[in-house]
MIZA-712722 format. One record per residue (C-alpha): residue number from 1; residue in one letter; y negated, x negated, z. Coordinates in steps of 0.05 Angstrom, whole numbers. Example, Ala and Ser with C-alpha at 12.3 -4.5 7.8 and 13.67 -1.06 7.14 Angstrom:
// MIZA-712722
<pt resi="1" resn="a" v="90" u="-246" w="156"/>
<pt resi="2" resn="s" v="21" u="-273" w="143"/>
***
This chain:
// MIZA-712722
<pt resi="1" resn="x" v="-1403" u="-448" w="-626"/>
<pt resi="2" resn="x" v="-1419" u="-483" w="-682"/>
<pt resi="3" resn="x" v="-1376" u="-525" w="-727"/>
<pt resi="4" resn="x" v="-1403" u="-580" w="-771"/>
<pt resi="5" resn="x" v="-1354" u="-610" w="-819"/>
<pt resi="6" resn="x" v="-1360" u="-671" w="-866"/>
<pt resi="7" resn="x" v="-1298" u="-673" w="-916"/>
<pt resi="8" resn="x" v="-1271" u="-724" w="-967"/>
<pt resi="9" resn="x" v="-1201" u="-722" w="-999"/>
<pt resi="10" resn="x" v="-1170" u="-773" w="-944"/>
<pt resi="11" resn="x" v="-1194" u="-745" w="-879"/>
<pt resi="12" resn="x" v="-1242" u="-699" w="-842"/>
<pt resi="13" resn="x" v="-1292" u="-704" w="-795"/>
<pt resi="14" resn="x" v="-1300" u="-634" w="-751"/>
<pt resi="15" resn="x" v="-1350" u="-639" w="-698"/>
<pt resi="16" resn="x" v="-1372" u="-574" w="-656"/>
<pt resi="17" resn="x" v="-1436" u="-561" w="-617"/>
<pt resi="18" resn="x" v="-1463" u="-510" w="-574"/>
<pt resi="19" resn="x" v="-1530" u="-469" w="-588"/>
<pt resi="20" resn="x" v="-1570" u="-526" w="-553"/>
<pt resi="21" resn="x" v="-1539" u="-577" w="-596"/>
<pt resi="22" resn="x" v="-1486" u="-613" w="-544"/>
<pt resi="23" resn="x" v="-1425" u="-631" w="-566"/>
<pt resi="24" resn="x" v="-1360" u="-590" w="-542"/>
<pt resi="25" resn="x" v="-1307" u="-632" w="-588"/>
<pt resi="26" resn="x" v="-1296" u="-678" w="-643"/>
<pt resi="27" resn="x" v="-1238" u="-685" w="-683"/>
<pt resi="28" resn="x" v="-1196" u="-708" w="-751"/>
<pt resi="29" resn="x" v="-1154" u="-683" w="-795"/>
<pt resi="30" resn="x" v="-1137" u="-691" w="-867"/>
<pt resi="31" resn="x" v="-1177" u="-684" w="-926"/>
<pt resi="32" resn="x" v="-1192" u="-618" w="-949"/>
<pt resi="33" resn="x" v="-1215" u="-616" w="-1025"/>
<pt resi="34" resn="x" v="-1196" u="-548" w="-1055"/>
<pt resi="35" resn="x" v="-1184" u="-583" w="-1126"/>
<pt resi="36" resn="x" v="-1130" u="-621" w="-1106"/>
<pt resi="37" resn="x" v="-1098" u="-579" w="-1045"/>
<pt resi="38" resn="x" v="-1064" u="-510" w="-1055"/>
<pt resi="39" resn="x" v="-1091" u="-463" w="-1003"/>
<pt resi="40" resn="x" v="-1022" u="-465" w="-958"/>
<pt resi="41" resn="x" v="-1034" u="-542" w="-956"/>
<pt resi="42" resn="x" v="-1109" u="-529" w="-930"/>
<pt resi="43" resn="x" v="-1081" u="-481" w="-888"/>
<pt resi="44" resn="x" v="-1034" u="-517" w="-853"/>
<pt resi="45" resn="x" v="-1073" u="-577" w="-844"/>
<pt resi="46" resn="x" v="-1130" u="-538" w="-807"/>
<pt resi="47" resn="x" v="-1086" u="-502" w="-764"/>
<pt resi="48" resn="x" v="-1045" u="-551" w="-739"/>
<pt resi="49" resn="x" v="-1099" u="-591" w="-701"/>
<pt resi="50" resn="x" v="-1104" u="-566" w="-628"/>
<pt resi="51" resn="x" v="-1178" u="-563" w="-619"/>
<pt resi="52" resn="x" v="-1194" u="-529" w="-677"/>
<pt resi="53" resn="x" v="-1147" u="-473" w="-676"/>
<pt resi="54" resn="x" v="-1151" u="-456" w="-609"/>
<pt resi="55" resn="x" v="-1226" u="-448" w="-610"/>
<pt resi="56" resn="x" v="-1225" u="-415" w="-685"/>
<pt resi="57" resn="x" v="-1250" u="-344" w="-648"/>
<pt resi="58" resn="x" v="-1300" u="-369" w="-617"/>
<pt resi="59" resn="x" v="-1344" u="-403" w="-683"/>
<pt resi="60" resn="x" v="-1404" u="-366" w="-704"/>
<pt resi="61" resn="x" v="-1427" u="-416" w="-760"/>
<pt resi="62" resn="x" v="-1384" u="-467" w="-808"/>
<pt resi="63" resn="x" v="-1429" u="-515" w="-839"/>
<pt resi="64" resn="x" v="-1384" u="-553" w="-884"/>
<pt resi="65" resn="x" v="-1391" u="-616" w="-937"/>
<pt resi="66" resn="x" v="-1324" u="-625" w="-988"/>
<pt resi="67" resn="x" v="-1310" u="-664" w="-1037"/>
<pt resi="68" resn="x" v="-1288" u="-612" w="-1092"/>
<pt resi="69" resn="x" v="-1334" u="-563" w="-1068"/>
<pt resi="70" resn="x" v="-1382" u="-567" w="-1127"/>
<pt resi="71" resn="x" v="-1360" u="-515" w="-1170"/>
<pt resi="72" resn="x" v="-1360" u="-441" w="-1158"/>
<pt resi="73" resn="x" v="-1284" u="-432" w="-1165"/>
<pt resi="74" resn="x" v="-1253" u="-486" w="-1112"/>
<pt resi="75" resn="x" v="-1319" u="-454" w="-1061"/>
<pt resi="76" resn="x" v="-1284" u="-395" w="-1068"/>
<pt resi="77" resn="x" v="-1222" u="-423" w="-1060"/>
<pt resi="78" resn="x" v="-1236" u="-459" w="-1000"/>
<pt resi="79" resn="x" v="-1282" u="-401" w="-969"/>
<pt resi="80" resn="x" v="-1216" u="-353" w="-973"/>
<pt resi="81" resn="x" v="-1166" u="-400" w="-925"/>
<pt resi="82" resn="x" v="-1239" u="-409" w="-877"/>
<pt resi="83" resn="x" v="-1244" u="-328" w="-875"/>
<pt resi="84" resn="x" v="-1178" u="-321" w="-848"/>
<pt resi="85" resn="x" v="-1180" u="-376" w="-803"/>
<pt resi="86" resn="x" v="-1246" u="-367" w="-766"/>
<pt resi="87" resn="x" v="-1255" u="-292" w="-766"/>
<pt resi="88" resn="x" v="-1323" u="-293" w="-722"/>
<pt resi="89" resn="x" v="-1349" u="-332" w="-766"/>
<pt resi="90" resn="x" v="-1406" u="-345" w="-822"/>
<pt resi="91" resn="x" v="-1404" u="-405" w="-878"/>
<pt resi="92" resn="x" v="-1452" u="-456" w="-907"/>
<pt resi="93" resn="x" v="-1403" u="-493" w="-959"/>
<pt resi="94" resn="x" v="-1443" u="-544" w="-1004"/>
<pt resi="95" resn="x" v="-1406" u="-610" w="-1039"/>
<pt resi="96" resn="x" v="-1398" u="-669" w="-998"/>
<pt resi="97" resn="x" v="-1462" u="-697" w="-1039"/>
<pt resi="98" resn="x" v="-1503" u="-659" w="-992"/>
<pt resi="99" resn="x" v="-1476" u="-689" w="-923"/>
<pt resi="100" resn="x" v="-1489" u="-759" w="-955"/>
<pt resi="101" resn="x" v="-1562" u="-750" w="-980"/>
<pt resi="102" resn="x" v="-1574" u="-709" w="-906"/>
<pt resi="103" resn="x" v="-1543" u="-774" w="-872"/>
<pt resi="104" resn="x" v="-1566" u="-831" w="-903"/>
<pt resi="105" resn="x" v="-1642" u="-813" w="-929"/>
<pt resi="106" resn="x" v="-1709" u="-811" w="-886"/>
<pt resi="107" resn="x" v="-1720" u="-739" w="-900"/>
<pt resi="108" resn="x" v="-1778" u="-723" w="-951"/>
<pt resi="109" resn="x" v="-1767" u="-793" w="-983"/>
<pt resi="110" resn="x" v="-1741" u="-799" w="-1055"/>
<pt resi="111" resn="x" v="-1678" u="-842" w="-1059"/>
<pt resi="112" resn="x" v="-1613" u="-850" w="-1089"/>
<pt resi="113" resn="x" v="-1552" u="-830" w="-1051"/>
<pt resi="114" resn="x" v="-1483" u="-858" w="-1076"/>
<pt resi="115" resn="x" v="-1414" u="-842" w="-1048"/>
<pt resi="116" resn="x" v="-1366" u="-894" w="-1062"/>
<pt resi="117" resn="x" v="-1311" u="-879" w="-1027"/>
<pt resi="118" resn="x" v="-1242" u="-844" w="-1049"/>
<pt resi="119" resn="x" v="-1278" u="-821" w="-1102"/>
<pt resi="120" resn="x" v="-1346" u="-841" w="-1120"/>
<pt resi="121" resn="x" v="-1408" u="-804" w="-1145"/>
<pt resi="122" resn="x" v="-1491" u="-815" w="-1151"/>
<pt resi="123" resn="x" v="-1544" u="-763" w="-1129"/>
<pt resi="124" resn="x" v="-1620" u="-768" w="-1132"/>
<pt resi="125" resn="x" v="-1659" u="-735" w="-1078"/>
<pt resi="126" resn="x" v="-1733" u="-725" w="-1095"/>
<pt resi="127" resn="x" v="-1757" u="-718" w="-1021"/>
<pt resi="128" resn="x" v="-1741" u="-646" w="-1025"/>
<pt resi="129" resn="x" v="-1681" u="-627" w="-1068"/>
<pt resi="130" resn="x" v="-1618" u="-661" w="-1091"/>
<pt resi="131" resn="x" v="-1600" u="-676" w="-1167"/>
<pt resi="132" resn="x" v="-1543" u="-699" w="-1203"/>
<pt resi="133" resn="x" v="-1555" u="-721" w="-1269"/>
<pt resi="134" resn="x" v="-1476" u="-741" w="-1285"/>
<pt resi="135" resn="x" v="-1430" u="-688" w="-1257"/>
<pt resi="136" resn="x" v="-1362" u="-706" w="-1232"/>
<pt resi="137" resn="x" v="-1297" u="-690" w="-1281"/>
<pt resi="138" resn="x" v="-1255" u="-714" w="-1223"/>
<pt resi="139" resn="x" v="-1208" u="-787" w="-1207"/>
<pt resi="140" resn="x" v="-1168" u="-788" w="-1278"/>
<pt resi="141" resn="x" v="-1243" u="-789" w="-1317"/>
<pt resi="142" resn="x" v="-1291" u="-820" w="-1275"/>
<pt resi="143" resn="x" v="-1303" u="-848" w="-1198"/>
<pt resi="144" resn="x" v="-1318" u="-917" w="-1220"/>
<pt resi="145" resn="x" v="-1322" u="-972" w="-1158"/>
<pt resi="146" resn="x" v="-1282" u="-915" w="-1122"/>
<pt resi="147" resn="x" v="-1212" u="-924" w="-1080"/>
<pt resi="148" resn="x" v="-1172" u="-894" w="-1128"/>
<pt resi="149" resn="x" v="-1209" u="-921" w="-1192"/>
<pt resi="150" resn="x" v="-1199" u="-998" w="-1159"/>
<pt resi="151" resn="x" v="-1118" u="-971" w="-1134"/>
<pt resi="152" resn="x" v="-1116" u="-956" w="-1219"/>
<pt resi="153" resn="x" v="-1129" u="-1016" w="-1246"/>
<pt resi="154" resn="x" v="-1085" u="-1060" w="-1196"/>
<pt resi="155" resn="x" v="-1021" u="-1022" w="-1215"/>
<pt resi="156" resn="x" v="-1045" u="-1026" w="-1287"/>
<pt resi="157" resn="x" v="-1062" u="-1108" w="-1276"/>
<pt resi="158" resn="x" v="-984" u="-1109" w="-1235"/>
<pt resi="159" resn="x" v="-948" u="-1077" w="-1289"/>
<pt resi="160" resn="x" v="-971" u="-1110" w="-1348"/>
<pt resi="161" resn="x" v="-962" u="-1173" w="-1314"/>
<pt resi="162" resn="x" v="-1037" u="-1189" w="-1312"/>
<pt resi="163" resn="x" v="-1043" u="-1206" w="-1236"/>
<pt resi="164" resn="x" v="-1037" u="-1274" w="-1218"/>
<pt resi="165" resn="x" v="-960" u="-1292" w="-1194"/>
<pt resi="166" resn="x" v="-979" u="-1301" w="-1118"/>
<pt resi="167" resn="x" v="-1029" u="-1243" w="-1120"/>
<pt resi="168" resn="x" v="-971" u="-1199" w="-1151"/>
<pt resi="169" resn="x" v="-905" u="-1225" w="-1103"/>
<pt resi="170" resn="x" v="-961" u="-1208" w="-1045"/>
<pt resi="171" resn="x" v="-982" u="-1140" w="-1076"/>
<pt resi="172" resn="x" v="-904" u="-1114" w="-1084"/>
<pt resi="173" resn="x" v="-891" u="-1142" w="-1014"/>
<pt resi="174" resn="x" v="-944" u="-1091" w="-985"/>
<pt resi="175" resn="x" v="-923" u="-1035" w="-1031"/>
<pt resi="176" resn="x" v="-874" u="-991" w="-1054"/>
<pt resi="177" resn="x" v="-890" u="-1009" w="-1125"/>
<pt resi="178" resn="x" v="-827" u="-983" w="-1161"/>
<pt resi="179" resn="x" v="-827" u="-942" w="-1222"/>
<pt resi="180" resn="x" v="-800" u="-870" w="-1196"/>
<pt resi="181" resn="x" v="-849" u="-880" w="-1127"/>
<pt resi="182" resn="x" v="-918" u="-889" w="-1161"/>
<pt resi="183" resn="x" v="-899" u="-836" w="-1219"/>
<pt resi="184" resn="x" v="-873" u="-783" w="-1162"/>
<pt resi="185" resn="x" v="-934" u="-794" w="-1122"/>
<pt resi="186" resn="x" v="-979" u="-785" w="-1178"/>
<pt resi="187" resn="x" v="-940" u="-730" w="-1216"/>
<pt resi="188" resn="x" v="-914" u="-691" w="-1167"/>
<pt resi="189" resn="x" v="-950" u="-697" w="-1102"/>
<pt resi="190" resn="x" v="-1011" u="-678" w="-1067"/>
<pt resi="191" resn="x" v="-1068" u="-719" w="-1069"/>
<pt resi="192" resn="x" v="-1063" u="-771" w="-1125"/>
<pt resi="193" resn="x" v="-1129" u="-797" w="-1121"/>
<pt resi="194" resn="x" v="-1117" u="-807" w="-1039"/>
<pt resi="195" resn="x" v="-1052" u="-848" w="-1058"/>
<pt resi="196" resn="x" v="-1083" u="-880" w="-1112"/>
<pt resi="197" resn="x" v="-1138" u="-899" w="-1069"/>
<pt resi="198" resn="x" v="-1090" u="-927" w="-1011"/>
<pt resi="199" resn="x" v="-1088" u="-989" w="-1058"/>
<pt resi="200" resn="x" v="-1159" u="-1003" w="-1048"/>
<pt resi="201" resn="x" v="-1143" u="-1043" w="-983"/>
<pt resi="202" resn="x" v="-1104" u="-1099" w="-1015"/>
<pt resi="203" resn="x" v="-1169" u="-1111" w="-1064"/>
<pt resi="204" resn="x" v="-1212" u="-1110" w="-998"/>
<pt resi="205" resn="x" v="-1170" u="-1151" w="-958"/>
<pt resi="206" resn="x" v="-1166" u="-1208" w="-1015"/>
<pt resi="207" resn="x" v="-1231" u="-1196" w="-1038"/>
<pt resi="208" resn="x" v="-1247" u="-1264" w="-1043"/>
<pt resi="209" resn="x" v="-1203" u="-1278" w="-1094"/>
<pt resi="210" resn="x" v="-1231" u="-1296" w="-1149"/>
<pt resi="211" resn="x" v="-1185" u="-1241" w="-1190"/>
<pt resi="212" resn="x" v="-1209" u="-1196" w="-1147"/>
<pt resi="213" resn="x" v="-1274" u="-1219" w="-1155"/>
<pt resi="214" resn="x" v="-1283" u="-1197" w="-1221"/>
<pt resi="215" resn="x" v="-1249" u="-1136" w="-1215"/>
<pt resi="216" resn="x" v="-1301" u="-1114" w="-1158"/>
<pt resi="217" resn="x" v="-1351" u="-1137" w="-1197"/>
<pt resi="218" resn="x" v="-1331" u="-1100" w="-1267"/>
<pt resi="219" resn="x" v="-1332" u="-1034" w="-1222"/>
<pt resi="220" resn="x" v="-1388" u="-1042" w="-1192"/>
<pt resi="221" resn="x" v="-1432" u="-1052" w="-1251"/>
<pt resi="222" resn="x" v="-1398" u="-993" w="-1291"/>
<pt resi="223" resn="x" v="-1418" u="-959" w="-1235"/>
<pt resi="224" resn="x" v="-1488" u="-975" w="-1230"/>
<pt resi="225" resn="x" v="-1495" u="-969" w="-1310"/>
<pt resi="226" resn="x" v="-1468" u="-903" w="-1317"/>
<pt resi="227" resn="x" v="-1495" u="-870" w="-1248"/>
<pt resi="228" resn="x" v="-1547" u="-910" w="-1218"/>
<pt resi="229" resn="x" v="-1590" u="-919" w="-1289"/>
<pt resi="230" resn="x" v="-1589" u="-845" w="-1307"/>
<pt resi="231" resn="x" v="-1646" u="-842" w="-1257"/>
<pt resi="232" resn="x" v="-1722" u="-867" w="-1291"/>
<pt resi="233" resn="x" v="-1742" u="-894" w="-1219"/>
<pt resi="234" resn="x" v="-1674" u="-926" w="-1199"/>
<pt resi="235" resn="x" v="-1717" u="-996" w="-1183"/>
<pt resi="236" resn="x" v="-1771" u="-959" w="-1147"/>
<pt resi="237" resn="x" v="-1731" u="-923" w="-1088"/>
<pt resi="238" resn="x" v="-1686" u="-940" w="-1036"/>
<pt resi="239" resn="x" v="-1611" u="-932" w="-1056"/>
<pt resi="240" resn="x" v="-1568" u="-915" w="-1004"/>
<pt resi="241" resn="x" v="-1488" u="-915" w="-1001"/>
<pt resi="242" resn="x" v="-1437" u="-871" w="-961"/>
<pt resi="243" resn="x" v="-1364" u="-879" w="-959"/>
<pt resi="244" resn="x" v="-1314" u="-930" w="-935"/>
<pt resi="245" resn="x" v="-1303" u="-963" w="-1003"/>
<pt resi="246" resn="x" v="-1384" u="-980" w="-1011"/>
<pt resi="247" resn="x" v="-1386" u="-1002" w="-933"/>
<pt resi="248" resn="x" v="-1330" u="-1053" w="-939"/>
<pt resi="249" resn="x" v="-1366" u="-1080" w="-1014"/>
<pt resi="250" resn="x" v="-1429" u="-1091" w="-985"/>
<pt resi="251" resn="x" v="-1439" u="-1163" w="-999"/>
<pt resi="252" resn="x" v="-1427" u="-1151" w="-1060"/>
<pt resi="253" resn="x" v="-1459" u="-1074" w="-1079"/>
<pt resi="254" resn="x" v="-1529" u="-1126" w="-1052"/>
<pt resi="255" resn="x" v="-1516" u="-1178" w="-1086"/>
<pt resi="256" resn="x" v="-1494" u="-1148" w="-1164"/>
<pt resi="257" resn="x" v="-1561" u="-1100" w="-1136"/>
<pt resi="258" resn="x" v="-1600" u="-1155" w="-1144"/>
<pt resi="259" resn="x" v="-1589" u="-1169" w="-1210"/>
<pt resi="260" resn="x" v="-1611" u="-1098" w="-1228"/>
<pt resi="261" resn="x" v="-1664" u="-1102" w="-1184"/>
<pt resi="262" resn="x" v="-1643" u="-1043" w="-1145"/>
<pt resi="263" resn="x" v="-1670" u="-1037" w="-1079"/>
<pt resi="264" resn="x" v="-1613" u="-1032" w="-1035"/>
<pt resi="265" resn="x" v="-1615" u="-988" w="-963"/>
<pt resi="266" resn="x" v="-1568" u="-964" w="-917"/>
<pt resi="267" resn="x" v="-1486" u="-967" w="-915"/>
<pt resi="268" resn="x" v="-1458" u="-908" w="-877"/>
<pt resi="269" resn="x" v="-1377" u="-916" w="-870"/>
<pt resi="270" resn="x" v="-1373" u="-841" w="-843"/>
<pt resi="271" resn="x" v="-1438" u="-794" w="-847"/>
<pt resi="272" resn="x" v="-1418" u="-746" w="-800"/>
<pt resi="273" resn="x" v="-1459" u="-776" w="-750"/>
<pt resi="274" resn="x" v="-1521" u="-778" w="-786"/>
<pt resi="275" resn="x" v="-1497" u="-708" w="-814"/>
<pt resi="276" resn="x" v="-1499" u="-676" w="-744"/>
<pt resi="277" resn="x" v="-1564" u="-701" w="-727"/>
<pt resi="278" resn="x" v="-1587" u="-679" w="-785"/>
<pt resi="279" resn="x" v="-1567" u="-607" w="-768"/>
<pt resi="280" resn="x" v="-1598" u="-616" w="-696"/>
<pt resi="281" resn="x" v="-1669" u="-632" w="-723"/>
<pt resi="282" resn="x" v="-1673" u="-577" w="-771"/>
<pt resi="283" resn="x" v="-1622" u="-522" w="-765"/>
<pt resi="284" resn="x" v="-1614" u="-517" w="-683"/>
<pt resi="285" resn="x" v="-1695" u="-522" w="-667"/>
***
């Protein structure tokens, strides 16, 4: 059996396949980035889906694609709680960077690959191999267009009273926006970037607002001026983007493109699709 896993901080995507490449199960289960997770919480969250645990014998490769995963210590990390989990087993564990260029790109064709999701981040691939010219220092420094960068600056625009009145009385009626509830779940539980980025849907749902507008807006171009431009042929190749956050902007991710003359491709919401098909065409034949 082979398990093929695409991970971002909010949730996880496990799909397993036979040696001919069909499909035994599919399955979710919470985001697993070692940088923000303590290995009990990875533990737990892997072993308490069914499917997963009760066929953990029987996997003989783990491809998997996290968020977090792109430095030596947090591979390691994450590599320990998969040894004593699937003890048949062999690991491929790249950063989640690699399951979006391998799902979105026609392979062998230079393009830029953008996650913009819970987090955000820009790769180039150069038909062959991917590079990153801006590497990530995490949620509190970067992510810019990202779920939790957005989730940021509407508590910021709520509590310094910079939120138009209706916008705010409907933001606090959809949130638990008091004091001691945002500073616990920032301060002192898991996953600050996934609560921060939680917020996110309030900007999408009223993104028509013309608040929210220029919020969206603001983000977006930070993003594309301190990502997208580090590449010398960013108007000559397709740029693709991956993630939830980029799939519900894409009116606007085309139309602030335009202006840049970027030559917008594909929105993927959830890459494990184009991930396993991926692995089919060039790892199973």
């Amino acid at each position: 059996m082979i398990l093929i896993v695409d991970s971002g901080s909010t949730k996880t995507d496990w799909i397993a396949l036979d040696d001919n490449g069909n499909e035994i199960f599919s399955t979710k289960t919470l985001g697993l980035n070692p940088q923000m997770l303590s290995n009990e919480i990875l533990n737990e969250r892997i072993k308490n889906n069914f499917d997963i645990y009760k066929n953990r014998e029987l996997v003989e490769k783990l491809y998997f694609y996290g968020a977090g995963c792109g430095v030596k210590s947090t591979k390691d990390r994450i590599l320990k709680v998969f040894k004593s989990i699937f003890i048949n087993c062999k690991f491929d564990i790249k950063e989640d960077t690699y399951a979006a260029v391998y799902s979105a790109v026609d392979i062998g064709k230079p393009s830029i690959v953008n996650i913009i999701g819970t987090g955000s981040n820009c790769s180039y691939y150069d038909g062959e191999n991917v590079i990153q010219k801006v590497h990530s220092l995490g949620y509190v420094l970067m992510d810019y267009a990202s779920g939790n960068y957005f989730g940021k600056y509407l508590i910021r625009a709520y509590y310094f009273n910079k939120m138009p009145e209706k916008l705010r009385e409907k933001f606090s009626e959809s949130y638990d926006l008091s004091p001691n509830s945002i500073k616990n779940s920032l301060y002192r539980e898991e996953n600050p970037n996934t609560y921060l980025a939680g917020f996110a849907k309030f900007l999408i749902d009223n993104k028509s607002n013309e608040y929210f507008k220029e919020i969206i807006f603001k983000g977006l171009e930070r993003f594309i001026e301190y990502q997208i431009l580090q590449y010398d042929d960013f108007s000559k190749v397709d740029i693709h983007y991956v993630g939830s956050i980029g799939y519900y902007l894409r009116d606007e991710i085309i139309k602030i493109g335009n202006k840049y003359n970027l030559q917008t491709g594909r929105f993927i919401q959830r890459p494990i699709t184009g991930l396993v098909n991926y692995h089919k065409r060039n790892i199973l034949n």
